[in-house]
VOGU-513033 format. One record per atom (N, C-alpha, C): z, x, y; residue in one letter. Coordinates in steps of 0.02 Angstrom, whole numbers, padded with zeros to 5 digits, always signed. Each point is the difference from the previous one (the first is absolute). Layout:
N
ZXYA...
END
This chain:
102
-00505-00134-00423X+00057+00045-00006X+00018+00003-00074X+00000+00047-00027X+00011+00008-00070X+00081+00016-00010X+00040+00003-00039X+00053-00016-00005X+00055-00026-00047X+00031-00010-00015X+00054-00040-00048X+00039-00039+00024X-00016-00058-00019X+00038-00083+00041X+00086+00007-00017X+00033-00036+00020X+00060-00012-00008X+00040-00038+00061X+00066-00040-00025X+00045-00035+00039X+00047+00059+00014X+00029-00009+00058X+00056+00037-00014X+00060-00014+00072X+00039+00023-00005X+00056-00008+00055X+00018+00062+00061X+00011+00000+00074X+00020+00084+00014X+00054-00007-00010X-00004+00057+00006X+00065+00046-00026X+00063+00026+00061X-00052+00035+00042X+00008+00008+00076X-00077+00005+00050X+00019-00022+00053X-00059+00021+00065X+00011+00018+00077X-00016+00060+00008X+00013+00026+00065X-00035-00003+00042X-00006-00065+00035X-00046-00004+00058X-00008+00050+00042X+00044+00037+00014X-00008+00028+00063X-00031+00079-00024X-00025+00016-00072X-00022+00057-00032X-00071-00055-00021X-00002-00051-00023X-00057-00024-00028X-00002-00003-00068X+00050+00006-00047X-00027+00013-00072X+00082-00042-00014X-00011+00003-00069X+00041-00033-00058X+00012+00002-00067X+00049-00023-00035X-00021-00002-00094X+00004-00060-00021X-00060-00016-00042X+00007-00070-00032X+00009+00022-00081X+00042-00055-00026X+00020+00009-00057X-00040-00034-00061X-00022-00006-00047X-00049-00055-00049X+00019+00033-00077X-00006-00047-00034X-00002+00030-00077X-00059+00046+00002X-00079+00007+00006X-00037+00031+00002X+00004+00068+00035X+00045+00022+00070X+00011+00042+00010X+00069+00046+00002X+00043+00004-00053X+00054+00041-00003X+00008+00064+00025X+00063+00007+00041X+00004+00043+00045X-00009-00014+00063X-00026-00046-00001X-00023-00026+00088X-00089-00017+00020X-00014+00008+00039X-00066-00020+00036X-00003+00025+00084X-00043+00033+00015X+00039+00029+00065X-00066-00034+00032X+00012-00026+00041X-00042-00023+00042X+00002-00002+00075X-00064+00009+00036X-00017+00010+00080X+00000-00063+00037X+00007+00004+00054X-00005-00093+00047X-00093+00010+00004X-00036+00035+00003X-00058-00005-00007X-00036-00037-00058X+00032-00005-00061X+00000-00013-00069X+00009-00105+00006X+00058+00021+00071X+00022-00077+00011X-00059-00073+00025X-00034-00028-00054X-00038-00056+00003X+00028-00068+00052X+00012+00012+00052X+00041-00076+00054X-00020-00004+00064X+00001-00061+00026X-00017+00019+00058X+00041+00020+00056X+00004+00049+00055X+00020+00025+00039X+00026+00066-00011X+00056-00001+00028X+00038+00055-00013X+00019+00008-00095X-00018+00061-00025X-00002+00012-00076X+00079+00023-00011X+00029-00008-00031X+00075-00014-00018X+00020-00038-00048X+00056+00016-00041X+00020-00048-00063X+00088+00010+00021X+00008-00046-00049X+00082+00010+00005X+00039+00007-00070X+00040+00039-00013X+00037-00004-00062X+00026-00077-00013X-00013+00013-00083X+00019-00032-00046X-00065-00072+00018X-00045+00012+00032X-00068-00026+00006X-00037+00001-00067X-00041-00075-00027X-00045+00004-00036X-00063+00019-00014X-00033+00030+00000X-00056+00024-00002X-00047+00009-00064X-00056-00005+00036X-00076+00018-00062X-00019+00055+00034X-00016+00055-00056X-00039+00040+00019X-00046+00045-00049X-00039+00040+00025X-00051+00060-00038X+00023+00060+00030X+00010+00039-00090X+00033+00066+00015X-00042+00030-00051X+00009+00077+00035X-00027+00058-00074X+00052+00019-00019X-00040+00056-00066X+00074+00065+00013X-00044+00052+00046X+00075+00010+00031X-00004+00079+00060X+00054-00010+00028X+00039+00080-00019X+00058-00009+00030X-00005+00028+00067X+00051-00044+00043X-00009+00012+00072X+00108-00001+00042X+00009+00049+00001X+00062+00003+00012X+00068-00008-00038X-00041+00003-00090X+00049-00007-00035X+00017-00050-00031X-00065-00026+00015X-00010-00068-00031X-00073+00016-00048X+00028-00055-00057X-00090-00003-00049X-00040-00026+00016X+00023-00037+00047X-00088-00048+00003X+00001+00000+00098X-00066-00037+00007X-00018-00019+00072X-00010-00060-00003X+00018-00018+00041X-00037-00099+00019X-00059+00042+00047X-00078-00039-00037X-00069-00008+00045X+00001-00081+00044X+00042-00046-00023X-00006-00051+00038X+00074-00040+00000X+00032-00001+00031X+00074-00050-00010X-00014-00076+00048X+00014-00050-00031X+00001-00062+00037X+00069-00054-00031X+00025-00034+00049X+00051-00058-00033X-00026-00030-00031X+00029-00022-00052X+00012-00041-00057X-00023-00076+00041X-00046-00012-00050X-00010-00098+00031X-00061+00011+00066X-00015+00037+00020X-00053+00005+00067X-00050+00039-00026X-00061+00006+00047X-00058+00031+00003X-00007+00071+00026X+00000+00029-00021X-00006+00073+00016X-00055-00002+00067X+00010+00011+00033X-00005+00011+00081X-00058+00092-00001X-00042-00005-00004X-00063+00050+00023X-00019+00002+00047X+00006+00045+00051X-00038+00004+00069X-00023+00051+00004X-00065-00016+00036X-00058+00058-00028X+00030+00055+00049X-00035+00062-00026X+00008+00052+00041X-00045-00001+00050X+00020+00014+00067X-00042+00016+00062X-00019+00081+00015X-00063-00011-00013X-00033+00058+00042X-00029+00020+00048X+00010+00054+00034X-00011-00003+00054X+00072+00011+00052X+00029-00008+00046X+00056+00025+00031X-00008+00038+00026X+00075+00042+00033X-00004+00033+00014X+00004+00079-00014X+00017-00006-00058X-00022+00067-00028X-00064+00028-00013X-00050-00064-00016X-00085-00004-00033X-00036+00001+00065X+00030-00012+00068X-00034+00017+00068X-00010+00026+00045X-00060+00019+00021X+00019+00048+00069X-00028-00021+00071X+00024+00019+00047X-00027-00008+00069X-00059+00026+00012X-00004+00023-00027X-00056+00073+00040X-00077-00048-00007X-00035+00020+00068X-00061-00007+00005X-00039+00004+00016X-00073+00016-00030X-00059+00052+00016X-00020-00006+00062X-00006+00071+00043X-00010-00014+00068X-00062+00049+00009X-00057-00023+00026X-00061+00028-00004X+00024+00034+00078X-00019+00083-00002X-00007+00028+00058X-00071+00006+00031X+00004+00003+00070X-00091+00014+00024X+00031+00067+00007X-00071+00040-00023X-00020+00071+00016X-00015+00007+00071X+00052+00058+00044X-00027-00018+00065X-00074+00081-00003X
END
């Protein structure tokens, strides 16, 4: 993940929308970041005035300058779980049914 490191603190987080702002000297103005972005295990969520590490670009996204590509708490391991492919969107029922010619 390419990126620009930094500590930083939120600002606010709306679980129930999924996103947030974290604050850092490196990103002024804010940091807008996704719960997808969120490195933990389980349910992805942060809480204000939470410590955090993260990797951000610039791109503004709602009025904010930057994005978090990865947010994790401060003091822990950033939490990666692979993506699964396959599901149920990637599947189908259907299956080849040879007819006899009568």
């Amino acid at each position: 993940m390419s990126g620009m490191t930094s500590s930083g603190t939120v600002r606010e987080w709306h679980s129930g929308d999924g996103w947030g702002v974290i604050d850092s000297p490196e990103t002024p103005g804010g940091c807008w970041a996704h719960f997808s972005a969120v490195l933990v295990a389980g349910y992805r969520s942060l809480e204000a005035a939470q410590e955090v590490e993260l990797v951000f670009e610039v791109a503004e996204q709602d009025g904010f300058p930057f994005v978090a590509l990865e947010v994790w708490p401060s003091g822990q391991m950033p939490v990666r779980t692979p993506r699964k492919l396959g599901g149920p969107a990637y599947t189908s029922s259907l299956r080849h049914i040879r007819v006899k010619e009568s």
